[in-house]
C-alpha positions as CSV (number, residue, x, y, z in Angstrom):
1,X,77.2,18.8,180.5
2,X,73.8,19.1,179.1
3,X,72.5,22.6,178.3
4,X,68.8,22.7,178.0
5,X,67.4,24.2,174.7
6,X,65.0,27.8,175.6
7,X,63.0,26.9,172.2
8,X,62.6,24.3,169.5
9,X,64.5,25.9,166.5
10,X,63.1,23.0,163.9
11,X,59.7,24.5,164.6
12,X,60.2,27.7,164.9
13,X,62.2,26.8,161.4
14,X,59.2,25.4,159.8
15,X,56.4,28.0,161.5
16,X,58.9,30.5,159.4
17,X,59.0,28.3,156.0
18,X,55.4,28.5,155.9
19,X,55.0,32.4,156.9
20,X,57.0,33.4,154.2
21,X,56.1,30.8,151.5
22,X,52.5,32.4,152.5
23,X,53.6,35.3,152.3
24,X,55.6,35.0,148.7
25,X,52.4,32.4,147.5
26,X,49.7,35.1,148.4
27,X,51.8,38.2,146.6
28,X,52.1,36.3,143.2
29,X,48.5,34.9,143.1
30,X,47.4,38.7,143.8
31,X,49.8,39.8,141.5
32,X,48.7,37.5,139.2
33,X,44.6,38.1,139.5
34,X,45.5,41.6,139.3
35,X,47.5,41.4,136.2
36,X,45.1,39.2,134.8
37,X,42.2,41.4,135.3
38,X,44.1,44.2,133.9
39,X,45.1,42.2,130.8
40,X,41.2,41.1,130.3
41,X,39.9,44.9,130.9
42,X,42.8,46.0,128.1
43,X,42.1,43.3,125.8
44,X,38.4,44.3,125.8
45,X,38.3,47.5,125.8
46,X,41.3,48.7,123.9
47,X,43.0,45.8,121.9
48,X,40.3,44.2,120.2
49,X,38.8,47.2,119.5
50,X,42.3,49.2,118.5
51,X,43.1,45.9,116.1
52,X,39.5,45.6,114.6
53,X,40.3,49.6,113.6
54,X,43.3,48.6,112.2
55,X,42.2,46.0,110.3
56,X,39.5,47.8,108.6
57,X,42.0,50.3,107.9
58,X,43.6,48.0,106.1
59,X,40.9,46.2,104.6
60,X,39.7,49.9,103.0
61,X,42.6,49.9,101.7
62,X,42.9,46.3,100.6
63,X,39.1,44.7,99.8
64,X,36.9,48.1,100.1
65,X,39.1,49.4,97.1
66,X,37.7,46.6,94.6
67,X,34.3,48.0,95.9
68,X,35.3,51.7,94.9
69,X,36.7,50.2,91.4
70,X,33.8,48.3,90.5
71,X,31.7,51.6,91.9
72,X,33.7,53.9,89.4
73,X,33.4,51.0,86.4
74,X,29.4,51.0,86.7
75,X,29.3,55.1,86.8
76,X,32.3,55.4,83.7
77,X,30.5,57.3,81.5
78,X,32.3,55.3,78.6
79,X,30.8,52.0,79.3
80,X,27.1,53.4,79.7
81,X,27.8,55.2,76.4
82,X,29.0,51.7,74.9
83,X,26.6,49.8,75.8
84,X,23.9,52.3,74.8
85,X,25.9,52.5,71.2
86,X,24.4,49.6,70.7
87,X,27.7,47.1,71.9
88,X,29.2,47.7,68.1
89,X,33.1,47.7,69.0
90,X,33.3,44.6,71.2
91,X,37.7,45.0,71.3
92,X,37.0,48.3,72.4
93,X,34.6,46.6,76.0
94,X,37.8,44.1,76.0
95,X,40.2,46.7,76.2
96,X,38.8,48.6,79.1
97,X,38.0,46.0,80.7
98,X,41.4,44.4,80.5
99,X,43.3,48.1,81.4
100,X,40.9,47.8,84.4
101,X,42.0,44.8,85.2
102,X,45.6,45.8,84.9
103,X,45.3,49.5,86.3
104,X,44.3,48.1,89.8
105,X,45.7,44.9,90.0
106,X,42.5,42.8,90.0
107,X,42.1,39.4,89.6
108,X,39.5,39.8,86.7
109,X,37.3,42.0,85.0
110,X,33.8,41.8,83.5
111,X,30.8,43.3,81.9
112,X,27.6,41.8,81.7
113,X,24.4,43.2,79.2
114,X,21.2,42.6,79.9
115,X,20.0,44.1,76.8
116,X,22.3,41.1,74.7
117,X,22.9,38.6,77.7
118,X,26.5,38.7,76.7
119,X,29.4,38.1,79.4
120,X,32.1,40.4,78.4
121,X,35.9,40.5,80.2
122,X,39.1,41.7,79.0
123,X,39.5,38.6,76.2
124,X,36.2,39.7,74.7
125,X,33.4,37.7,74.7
126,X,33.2,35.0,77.0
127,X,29.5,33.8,76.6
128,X,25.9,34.8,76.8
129,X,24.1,34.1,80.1
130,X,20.8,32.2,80.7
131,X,18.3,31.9,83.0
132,X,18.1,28.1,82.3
133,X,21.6,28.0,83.0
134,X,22.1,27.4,87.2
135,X,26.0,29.0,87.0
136,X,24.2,32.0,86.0
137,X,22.1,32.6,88.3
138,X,24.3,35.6,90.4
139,X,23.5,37.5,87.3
140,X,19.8,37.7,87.4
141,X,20.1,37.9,91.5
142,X,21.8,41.2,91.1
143,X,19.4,42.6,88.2
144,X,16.5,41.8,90.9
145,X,18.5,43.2,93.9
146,X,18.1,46.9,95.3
147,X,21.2,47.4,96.4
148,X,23.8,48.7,93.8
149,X,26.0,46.1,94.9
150,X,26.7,42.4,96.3
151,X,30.1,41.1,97.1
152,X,29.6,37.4,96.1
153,X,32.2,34.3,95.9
154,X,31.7,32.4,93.2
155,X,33.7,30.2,90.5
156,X,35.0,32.4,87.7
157,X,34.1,30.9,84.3
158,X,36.7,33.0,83.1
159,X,39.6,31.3,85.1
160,X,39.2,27.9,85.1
161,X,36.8,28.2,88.0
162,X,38.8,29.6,90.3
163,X,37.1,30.4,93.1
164,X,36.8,34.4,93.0
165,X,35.6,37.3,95.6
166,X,33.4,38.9,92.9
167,X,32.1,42.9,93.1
168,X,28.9,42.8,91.3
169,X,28.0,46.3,90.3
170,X,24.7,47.2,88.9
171,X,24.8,49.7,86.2
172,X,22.3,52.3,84.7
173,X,21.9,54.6,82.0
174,X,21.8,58.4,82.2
175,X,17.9,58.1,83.0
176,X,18.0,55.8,85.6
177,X,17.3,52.3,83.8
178,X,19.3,49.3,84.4
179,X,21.4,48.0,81.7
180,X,23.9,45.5,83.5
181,X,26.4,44.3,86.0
182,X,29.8,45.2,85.9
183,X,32.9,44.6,88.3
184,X,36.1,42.7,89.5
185,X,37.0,40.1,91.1
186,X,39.4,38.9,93.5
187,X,40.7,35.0,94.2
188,X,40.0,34.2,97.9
189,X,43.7,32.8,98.1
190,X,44.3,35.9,97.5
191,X,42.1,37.2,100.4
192,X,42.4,34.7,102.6
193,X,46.4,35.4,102.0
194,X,45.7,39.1,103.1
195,X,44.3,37.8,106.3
196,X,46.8,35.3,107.1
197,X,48.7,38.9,106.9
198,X,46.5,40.8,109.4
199,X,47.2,37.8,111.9
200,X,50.4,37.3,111.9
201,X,50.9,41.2,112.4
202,X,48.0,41.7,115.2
203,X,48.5,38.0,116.6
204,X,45.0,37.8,116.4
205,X,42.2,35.2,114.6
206,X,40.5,37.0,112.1
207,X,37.7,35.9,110.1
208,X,34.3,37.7,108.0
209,X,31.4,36.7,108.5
210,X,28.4,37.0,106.5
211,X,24.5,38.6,107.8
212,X,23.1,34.5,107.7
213,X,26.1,34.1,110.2
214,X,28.7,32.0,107.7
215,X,32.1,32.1,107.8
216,X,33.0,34.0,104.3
217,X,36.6,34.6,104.4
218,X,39.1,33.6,106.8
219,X,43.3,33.2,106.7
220,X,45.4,29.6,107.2
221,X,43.0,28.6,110.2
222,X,40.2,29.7,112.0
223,X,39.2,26.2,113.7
224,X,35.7,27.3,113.2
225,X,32.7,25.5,111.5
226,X,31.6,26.9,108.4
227,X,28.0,27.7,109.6
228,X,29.2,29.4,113.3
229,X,25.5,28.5,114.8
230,X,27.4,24.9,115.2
231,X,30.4,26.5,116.5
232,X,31.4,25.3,120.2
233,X,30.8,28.5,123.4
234,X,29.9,30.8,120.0
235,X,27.0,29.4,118.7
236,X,25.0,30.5,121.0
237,X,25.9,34.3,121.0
238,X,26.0,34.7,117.0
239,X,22.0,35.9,116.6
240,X,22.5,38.2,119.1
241,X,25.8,39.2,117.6
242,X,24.0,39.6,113.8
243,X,21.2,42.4,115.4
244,X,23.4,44.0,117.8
245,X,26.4,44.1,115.1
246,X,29.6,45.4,117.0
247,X,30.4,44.7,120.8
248,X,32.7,42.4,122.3
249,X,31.7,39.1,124.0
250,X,33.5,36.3,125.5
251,X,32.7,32.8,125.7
252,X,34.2,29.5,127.0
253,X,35.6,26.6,124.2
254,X,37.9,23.9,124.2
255,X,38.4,24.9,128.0
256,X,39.7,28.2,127.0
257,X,38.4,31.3,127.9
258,X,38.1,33.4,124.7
259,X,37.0,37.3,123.7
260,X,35.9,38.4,120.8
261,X,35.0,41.7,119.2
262,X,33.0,42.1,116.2
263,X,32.7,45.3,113.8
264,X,30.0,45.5,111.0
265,X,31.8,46.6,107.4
266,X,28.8,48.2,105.3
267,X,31.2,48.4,102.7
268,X,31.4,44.9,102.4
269,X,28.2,43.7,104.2
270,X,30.3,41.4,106.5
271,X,31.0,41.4,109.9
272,X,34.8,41.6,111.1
273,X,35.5,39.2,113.9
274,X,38.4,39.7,116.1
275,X,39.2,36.5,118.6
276,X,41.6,36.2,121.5
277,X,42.3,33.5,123.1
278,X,42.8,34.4,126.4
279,X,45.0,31.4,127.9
280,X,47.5,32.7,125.0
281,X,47.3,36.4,126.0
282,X,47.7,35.3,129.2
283,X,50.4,33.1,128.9
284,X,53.3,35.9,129.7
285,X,52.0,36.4,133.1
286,X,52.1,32.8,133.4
287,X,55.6,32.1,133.1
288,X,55.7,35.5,135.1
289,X,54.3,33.8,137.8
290,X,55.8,30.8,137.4
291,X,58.9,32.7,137.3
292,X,58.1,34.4,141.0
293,X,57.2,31.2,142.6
294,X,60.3,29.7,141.8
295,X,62.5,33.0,142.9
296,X,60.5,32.9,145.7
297,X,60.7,29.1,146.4
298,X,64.5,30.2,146.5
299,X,64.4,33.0,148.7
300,X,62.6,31.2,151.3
301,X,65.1,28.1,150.9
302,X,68.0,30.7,151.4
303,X,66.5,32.6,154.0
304,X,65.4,29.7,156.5
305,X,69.1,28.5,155.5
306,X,70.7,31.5,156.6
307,X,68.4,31.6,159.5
308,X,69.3,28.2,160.2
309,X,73.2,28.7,160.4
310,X,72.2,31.7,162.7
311,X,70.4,29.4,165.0
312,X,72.7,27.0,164.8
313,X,75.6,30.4,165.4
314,X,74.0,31.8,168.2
315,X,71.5,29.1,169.8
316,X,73.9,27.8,171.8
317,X,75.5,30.8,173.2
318,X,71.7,32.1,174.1
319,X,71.4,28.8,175.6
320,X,74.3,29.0,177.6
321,X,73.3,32.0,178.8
322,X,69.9,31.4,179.7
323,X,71.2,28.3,181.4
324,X,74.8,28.9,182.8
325,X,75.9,30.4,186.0
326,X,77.8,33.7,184.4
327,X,80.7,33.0,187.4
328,X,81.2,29.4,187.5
329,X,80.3,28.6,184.1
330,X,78.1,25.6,185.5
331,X,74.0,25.1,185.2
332,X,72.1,27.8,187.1
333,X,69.1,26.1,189.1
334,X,66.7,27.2,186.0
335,X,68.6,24.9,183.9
336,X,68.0,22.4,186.7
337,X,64.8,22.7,186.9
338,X,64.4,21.6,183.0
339,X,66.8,18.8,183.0
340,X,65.8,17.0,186.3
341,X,62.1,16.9,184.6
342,X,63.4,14.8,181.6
343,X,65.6,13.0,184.2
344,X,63.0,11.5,186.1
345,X,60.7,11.1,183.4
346,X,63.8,9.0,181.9
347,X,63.5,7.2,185.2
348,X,60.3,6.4,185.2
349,X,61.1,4.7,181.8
350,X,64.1,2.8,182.5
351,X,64.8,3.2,186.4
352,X,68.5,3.6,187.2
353,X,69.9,4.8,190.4
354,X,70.5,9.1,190.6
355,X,72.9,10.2,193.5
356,X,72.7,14.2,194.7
357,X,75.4,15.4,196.1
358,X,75.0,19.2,197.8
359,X,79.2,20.9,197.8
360,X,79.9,23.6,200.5
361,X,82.5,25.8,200.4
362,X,84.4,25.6,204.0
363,X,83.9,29.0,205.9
364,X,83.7,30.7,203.0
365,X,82.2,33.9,203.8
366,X,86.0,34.4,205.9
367,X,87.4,34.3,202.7
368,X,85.2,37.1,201.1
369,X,85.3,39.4,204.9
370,X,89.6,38.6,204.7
371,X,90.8,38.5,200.8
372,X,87.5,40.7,199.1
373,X,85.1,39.6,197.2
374,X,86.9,39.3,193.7
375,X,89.0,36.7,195.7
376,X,85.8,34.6,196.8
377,X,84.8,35.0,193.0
378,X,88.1,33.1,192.1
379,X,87.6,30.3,194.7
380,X,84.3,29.7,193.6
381,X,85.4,29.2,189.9
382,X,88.9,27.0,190.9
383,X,86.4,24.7,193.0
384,X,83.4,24.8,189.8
385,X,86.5,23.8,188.0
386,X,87.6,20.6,190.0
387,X,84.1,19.7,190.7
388,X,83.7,20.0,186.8
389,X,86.3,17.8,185.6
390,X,85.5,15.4,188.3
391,X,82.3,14.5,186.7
392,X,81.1,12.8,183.8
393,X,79.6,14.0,180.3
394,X,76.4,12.9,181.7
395,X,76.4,14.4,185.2
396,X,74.9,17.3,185.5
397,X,76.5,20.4,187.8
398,X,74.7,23.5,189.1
399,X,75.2,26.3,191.1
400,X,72.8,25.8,193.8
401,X,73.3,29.2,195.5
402,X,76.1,31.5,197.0
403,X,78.9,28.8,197.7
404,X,76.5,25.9,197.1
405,X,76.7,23.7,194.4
406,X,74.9,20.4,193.1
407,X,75.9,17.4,191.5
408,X,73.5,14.8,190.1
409,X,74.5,11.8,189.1
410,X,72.9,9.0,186.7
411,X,73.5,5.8,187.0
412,X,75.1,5.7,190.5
413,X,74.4,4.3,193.3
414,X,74.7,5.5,196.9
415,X,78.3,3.7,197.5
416,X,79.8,5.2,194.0
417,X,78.0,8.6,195.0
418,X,80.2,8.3,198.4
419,X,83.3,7.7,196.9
420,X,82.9,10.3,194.0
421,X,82.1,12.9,196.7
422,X,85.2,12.0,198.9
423,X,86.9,11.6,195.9
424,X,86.2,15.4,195.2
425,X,86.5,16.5,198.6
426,X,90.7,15.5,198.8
427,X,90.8,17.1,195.5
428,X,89.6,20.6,196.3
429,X,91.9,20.3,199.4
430,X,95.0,19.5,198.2
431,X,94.2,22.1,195.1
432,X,96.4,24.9,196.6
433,X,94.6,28.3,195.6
434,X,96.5,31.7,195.2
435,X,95.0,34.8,196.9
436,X,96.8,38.2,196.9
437,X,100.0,36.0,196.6
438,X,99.7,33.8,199.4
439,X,98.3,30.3,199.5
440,X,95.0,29.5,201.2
441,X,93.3,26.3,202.1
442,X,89.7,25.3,200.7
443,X,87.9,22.8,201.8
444,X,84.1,21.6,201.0
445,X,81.6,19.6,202.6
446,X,79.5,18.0,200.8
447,X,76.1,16.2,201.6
448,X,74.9,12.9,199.4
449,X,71.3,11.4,198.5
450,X,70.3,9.1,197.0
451,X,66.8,9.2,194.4
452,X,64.3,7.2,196.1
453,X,62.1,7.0,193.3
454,X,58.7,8.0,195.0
455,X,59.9,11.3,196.3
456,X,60.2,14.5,194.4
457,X,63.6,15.9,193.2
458,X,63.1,18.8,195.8
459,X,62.9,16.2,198.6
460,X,65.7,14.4,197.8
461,X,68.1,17.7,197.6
462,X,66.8,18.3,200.9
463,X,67.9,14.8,202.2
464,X,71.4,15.8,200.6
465,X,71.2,19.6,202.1
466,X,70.2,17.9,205.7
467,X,73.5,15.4,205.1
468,X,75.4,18.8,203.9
469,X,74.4,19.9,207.9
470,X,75.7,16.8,209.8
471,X,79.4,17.3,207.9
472,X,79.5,21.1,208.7
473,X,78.2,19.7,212.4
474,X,80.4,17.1,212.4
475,X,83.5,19.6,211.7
476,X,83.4,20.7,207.9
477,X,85.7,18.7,205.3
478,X,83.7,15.8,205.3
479,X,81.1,14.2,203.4
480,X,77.7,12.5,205.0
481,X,75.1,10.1,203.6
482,X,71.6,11.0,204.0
483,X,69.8,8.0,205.3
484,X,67.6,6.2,203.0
């Protein structure tokens, strides 16, 4: 027997998929922009800032020291006292220079007069410089300078030409007049070794930059042009970055979004840059997200499972009943009314004969006045029963009212409709049925139509209902054709 469904559960399934994979899909994105935001507003405003501090903490302690050294070398009174000696004892300028050079770790040390031109480091006397002489040019650029100080890189003649972070120091006698250059210097392996340091610890890029906007110094990689006026999203921003000279900015390269912070070092004249990229800052709450969608990818699949065995649990005992007479366990005319729609509309598609056949229950309301009405109850459910395994899986069989009950057919015509209903009829008669101990005798009429293909299910029940009348007429037990 067909039960009719009272909702389409694969829709229903899917309208719920999509609610809650909107639902999970809309919580990470917003999760995500807000975590995103919050990483960009923390990155700008504290960790750029927080590492540039840092690292100028630790380059006062590793770069602005030469500065201080070279500072105390060009006020020791000592070397102004040497050099105004006359620059007699020339091992006596080598030894200082080279306990110098060995008190504070530096690289090299020097001493140059401008009274005798001569270079002076911690071997002793490594030449006299010239203005004819291009290499010496730094010299006579410091004597000219007004600041007391440059920090310069340069080959060192006095190291094979290594390339060397020099301090250049001007230096002055007691009454003010300038006398030399003096100072340290540093290799920028050595440097550039420092800052490789800085990011690895800060996981940050980290390059100096000079005031004509040149890179100057920078770790393992920096992926920047030398000149950062050519530099991809940065050019553009580096004059404004020279006169404004700290402040963070952001700009777009290689299809990443990155920020940077930049601190002045007077110390050093040089600018600190600090870079993020922020695709690689970003890249935890990534996989975060990634992370969510696939947990809740899986939540949803188990859900709508879960729902799904519930449905498929439960659907059909809602269904039953929604659609079953609670008594009889047979169709109730609601069901009816759904499954004789799709019958005809089956019809109309492939026409095949549908019998009605209308059951009465024989003076039944005797029964209820004489045995009660829990004893009508029971012959209505012993005759659902016969008239239910009298039919086929594709019959359908509904309580029509009280003691009325209708069977429809497909695929039979009127004379197999006939001897089905007789069929029946004997059936419920000889059943014997039990009441307060004693047997009593049940018989049905029954009434049979036959679907005429232009007339509405309704009217054809009432052709069976008005052949129903001529067999009660006629003396009840009987069964009667409606006339086509």
């Amino acid at each position: 027997m067909h039960r009719p469904q009272i909702f389409d559960r694969r829709r229903l399934l899917l309208i719920l998929w999509a609610l809650l994979t909107s639902g999970f899909l809309a919580t990470s994105l917003i999760g995500f922009q807000v975590s995103k935001q919050a990483i960009r507003a923390a990155i700008i405003g504290q960790d750029l800032p927080l590492t540039s501090s840092n690292i100028y903490s630790e380059i006062q302690k590793d770069l602005v020291r030469p500065v201080l050294i070279s500072s105390t070398m060009a006020n020791d009174t000592f070397l102004r006292d040497w050099v105004l000696k006359g620059e007699r004892n020339v091992p006596e300028m080598a030894r200082y220079l080279r306990e110098m050079k060995e008190r504070y770790g530096a690289f090299s040390s020097f001493f140059v007069s401008d009274k005798s031109a001569i270079y002076y480091t911690g071997a002793g006397v490594l030449k006299r410089v010239s203005q004819a002489e291009p290499r010496d040019g730094w010299y006579y650029r410091v004597r000219d300078m007004k600041p007391d100080y440059e920090i310069n890189v340069d080959p060192d003649l006095a190291n094979a030409d290594e390339l060397t972070i020099f301090i250049n120091y001007r230096v002055f006698d007691f009454s003010g007049n300038y006398i030399g250059a003096t100072g340290i210097g540093l290799t920028v392996d050595a440097v550039r070794s420092l800052i490789t340091d800085y990011q690895q610890r800060f996981q940050r890029t980290i390059y100096f930059v000079d005031p004509q906007g040149r890179v100057v110094v920078f770790g393992n990689h920096t992926g920047r042009p030398a000149d950062l006026r050519n530099a991809p999203g940065l050019g553009p921003l580096i004059d404004r970055i020279l006169q404004e000279k700290r402040g963070s900015y952001q700009y777009e390269a290689g299809g990443d979004n990155h920020i940077l912070h930049v601190n002045y070092l007077p110390e050093l004249k040089w600018f600190l840059f600090v870079e993020q990229n922020e695709s690689m800052a970003l890249a935890g709450i990534h996989r975060t997200l990634y992370i969510n969608l696939a947990i809740s990818f899986a939540v949803t699949l188990l859900v709508v499972f879960l729902i799904h065995l519930a449905f498929s649990r439960y659907q059909w005992r809602l269904e039953e009943m929604a659609s079953t007479d609670k008594l009889t366990g047979l169709l109730n005319r609601h069901a009816f009314t759904i499954l004789i729609d799709k019958l005809l509309a089956e019809y109309r598609r492939a026409p095949q004969p549908i019998a009605m056949l209308l059951v009465d229950i024989d003076h039944f309301k005797e029964i209820n006045d004489k045995h009660g009405h829990l004893a009508g109850d029971t012959v209505l459910e012993k005759v659902a029963q016969v008239l239910q395994n009298g039919l086929r899986a594709s019959d359908l069989a509904v309580r029509w009212g009280g003691e009325e009950f209708l069977l429809v057919l497909k695929g039979c015509d009127l004379a197999e409709a006939q001897r089905i209903a007789e069929s029946l009829r004997q059936k419920i008669e000889v059943n014997s049925i039990t009441l307060s101990g004693q047997p009593v005798p049940v018989t049905v009429s029954i009434g049979v139509s036959l679907y005429d293909s232009v007339e509405s299910s309704g009217q054809a029940v009432d052709r069976a209902d008005a052949a129903l009348y001529q067999a009660k007429n006629a003396g009840r037990n009987r069964v009667r054709v409606a006339a086509t």
